[in-house]
Residue, then its C-alpha position, 0 to 999 in steps of 0.5 A: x499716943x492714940x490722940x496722936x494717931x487719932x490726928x493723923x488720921x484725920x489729917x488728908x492728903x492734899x489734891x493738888x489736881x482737885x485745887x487747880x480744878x477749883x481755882x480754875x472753875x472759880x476763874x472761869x466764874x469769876x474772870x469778869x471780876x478780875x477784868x472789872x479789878x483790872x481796869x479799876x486798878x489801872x484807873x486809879x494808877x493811873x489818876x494818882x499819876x497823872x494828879x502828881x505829874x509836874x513837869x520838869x524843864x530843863x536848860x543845858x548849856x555846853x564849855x570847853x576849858x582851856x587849861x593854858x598850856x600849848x601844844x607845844x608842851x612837852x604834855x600833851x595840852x588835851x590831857x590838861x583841859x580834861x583834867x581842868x573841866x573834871x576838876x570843874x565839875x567835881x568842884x561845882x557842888x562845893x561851890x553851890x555849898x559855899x553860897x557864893x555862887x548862889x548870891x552871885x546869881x540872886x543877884x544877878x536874877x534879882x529875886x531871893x531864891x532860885x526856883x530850880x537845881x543846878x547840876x555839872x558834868x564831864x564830857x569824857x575824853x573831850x575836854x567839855x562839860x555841861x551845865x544844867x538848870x531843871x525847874x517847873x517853869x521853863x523861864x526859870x529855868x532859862x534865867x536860871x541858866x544865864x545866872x550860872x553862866x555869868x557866875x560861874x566862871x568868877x567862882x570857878x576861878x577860885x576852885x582850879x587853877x586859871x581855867x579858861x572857860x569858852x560857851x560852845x552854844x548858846x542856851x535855848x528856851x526850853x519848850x517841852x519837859x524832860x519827861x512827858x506824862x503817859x497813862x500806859x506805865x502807871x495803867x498796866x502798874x495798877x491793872x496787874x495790881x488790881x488783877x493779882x489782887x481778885x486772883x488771890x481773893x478767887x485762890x482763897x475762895x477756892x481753898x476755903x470754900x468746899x463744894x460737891x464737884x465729882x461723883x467719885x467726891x459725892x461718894x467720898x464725903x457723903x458715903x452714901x450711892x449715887x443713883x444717877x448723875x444727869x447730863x446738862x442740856x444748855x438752855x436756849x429760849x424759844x418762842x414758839x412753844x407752849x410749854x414750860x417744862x424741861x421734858x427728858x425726851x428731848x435729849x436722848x442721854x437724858x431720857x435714859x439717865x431718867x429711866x435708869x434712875x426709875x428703875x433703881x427707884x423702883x427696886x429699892x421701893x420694892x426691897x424696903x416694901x414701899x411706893x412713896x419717894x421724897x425729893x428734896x435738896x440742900x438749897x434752891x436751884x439745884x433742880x429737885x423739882x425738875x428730878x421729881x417731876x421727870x422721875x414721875x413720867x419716867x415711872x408712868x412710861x413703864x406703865x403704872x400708875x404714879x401720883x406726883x405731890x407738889x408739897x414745895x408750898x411757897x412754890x407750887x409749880x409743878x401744874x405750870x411745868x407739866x402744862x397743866x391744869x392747876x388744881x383748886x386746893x393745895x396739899x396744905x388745904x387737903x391736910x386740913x379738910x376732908x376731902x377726897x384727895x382723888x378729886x383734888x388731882x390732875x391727870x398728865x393728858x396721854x399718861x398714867x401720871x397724876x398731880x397734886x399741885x395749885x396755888x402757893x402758900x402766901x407767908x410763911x406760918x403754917x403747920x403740916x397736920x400728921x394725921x391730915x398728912x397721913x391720910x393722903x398718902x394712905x388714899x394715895x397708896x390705894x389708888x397708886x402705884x408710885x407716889x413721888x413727893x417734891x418737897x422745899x430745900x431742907x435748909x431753908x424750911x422744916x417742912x421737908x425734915x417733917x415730911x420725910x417720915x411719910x415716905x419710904x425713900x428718899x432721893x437727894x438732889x446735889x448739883x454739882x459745884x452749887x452748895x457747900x458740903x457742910x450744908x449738904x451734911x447738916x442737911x441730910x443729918x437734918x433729915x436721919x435725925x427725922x427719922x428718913x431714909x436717904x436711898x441715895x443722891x442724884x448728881x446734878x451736873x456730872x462730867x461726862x466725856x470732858x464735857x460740863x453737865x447738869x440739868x433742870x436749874x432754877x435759873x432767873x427765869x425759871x425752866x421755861x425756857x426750850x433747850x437747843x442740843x447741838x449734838x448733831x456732828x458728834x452725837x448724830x442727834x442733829x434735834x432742836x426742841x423748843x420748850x416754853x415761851x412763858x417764863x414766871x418767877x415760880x419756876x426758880x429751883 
């Protein structure tokens, strides 16, 4: 009884209203793969069609009966020749059955087989009927016609009873087929195939895959607070900018989400008696790099003194963000020197806001040194008020997992609709077990006012970019801004 209730615990409700969002935000990804199945669909219809085709001829040729009897009987003689031309045509079958008939036209034809089928109807109420030959060859079928009209009548004799059939019309060589070939039926057959075949694929999809898509969602699943959630700014590239970096200040809404989230930031450092954060995510692109950096400036706005760390090694991007100078020696190179980590820094011109940041590390062999590691967040600590440390994706690399027990706090970007839950999980599992403390997530990509959002992706080109608002009707911004003319491959989460 307790496993039974244990199972029914853990069975859930289903969300229809959180399926159809799904499938309809994988639709909208996905759409030009149902057009692309589409028209391949409907390609291969209509090519299988159009090779199977042959066209069919057809010859008709239209009797009358005359049963013998006038229209002085005391019946009526309509009635007699009605009854005459269906026993005819009921007849016809069983004189193809007999093979007289079929002789009689090899003969007539002078071959061994008759290349068509032959058929007979009624006219109703007239007192006619037609005779019609189908074949592939519009000869044949002609030929074949004039075979049955002389052979018919001699057999006819034997089925009824003195029959006296008249040709109403004489036969014509058929010029078009009975039925001329069109690409659209089989086209439109294949394209809805082909189109219902990517929807079920893209309904699968939306039922097996299970992704991060709402705060309210984030909260459930992960059971952790969302400090904050930043609002998308739809990329616009420029030319006349230098750098390539995604300031906060260009939008409004952004800039007090980055100030919010410095805020809440910096109580939490002071409860838990600490100045070091840690910024990480599940996988790349999810904008971690882009949160650590303006979460640093935001801190260096309300006055103190911040020290930003590029401990992303195979990625060092951080100076080519901020526009700045690159440093000559990474945190890797720091580790395992002695020397003063003050001169290795940067300075952020017109701030209050340091860097740590130079060249990428080539490979992927290395290791942190603890005691290297320790020393440089201890001088930083002296000198600073805030140290903010970006760090790689935690399921591609170790380093973050090692990297979080010289922090305080640390801040786990999602972004919204992009990883896996499973991975989220056994991602900040990764980091519990190291022995960090995840302060809480920030939400990249939240659904403010019917609107899509997210900011700071690693998109293909990077964040060099420069960023068009068009807020000006609705929000009363009315701003463009221009960021970044160059855009490298190191600018990719």
């Amino acid at each position: 009884m307790a496993t039974e209730n244990k199972n029914t615990a853990e069975l859930k409700p289903i969300d229809l209203p959180e399926l159809v969002g799904k499938f309809l935000r994988f639709l909208k990804r996905m759409w030009i793969i149902v057009l692309v199945c589409a028209i391949l669909g409907g390609c291969f219809f209509a090519y299988r069609a159009k090779k199977s085709y042959v066209p069919i001829y057809e010859a008709s040729a239209f009797f009358s009966v005359d049963s013998g009897y006038s229209e002085s009987d005391i019946f009526n003689s309509n009635y007699y020749d009605s009854v005459a031309a269906d026993q005819l045509a009921e007849a016809f079958p069983y004189m193809l059955s007999t093979g007289i008939m079929t002789d009689l036209m090899k003969d007539y034809l002078g071959k061994s087989s008759i290349n068509g089928s032959l058929s007979a109807a009624t006219i109703e109420g007239t007192g006619m009927f037609v005779l019609r030959v189908s074949s592939r060859s519009p000869s044949d079928a002609y030929d074949i016609l004039w075979a049955a009209i002389e052979s018919y009548p001699l057999v006819a004799s034997y089925m009824v009873d003195d029959p006296q059939i008249i040709l109403r019309e004489e036969p014509v060589m058929p010029t078009k087929p009975v039925f001329t070939f069109s690409y659209k039926a089989p086209f439109m057959e294949g394209a809805l195939l082909g189109a219902a075949a990517a929807i079920a694929v893209i309904v699968l999809l939306s039922l097996i895959v299970n992704k991060i898509t709402s705060v309210e969602q984030l909260k459930r699943e992960l059971n952790r607070p969302v400090i904050s959630a930043l609002p998308l700014v739809r990329i616009k590239k420029r030319r006349n900018t230098s750098s390539d970096f995604v300031m906060a200040t260009m939008d409004a809404g952004l800039s007090e989400s980055f100030k919010g989230m410095s805020h809440k930031v910096q109580k939490k450092l002071t409860e838990a008696g600490g100045k070091t954060v840690l910024v990480t995510s599940t996988a790349k692109n999810e904008g971690k790099t882009t949160v650590a950096a303006n979460l640093a400036l935001a801190m260096a706005r309300d006055g103190y003194r911040v020290a930003l760390v590029d401990a992303d090694l195979r990625n060092q991007s951080i100076a080519q963000r901020l526009s700045g100078e690159q440093g000559s020696v990474n945190l890797l190179e720091l580790m395992h020197s002695k020397a003063e980590v003050m001169g290795a820094l940067k300075c952020v011109e017109g701030t209050s806001l340091y860097y740590l940041s130079s060249h990428s590390v080539d490979g992927n062999r290395y290791s942190i040194d603890h005691v290297g590691m320790k020393r440089i967040i201890s001088e930083l600590a002296a000198e600073f008020d805030y140290i903010v440390i970006d760090t790689p994706p935690c399921s591609f690399v170790a380093d973050t997992a090692l990297l979080c027990r010289y922090a305080d706090l640390v801040l786990y970007v999602v972004r919204a609709d992009f990883a896996a839950r499973s991975r989220i999980i056994d991602a900040v599992n990764s980091l519990y077990d190291r022995g960090g403390s995840v302060a809480g997530f920030i939400f990249n990509g939240a659904d403010v006012k019917g609107h899509r959002y997210g900011y700071g992706y690693g998109y293909k080109y990077g964040y060099g970019y420069g960023y068009k608002y068009g807020y000006g009707s609705k929000y009363g911004y009315g701003r463009k801004y221009g960021y970044g003319e160059k855009n490298s491959d190191s600018d990719k989460e």
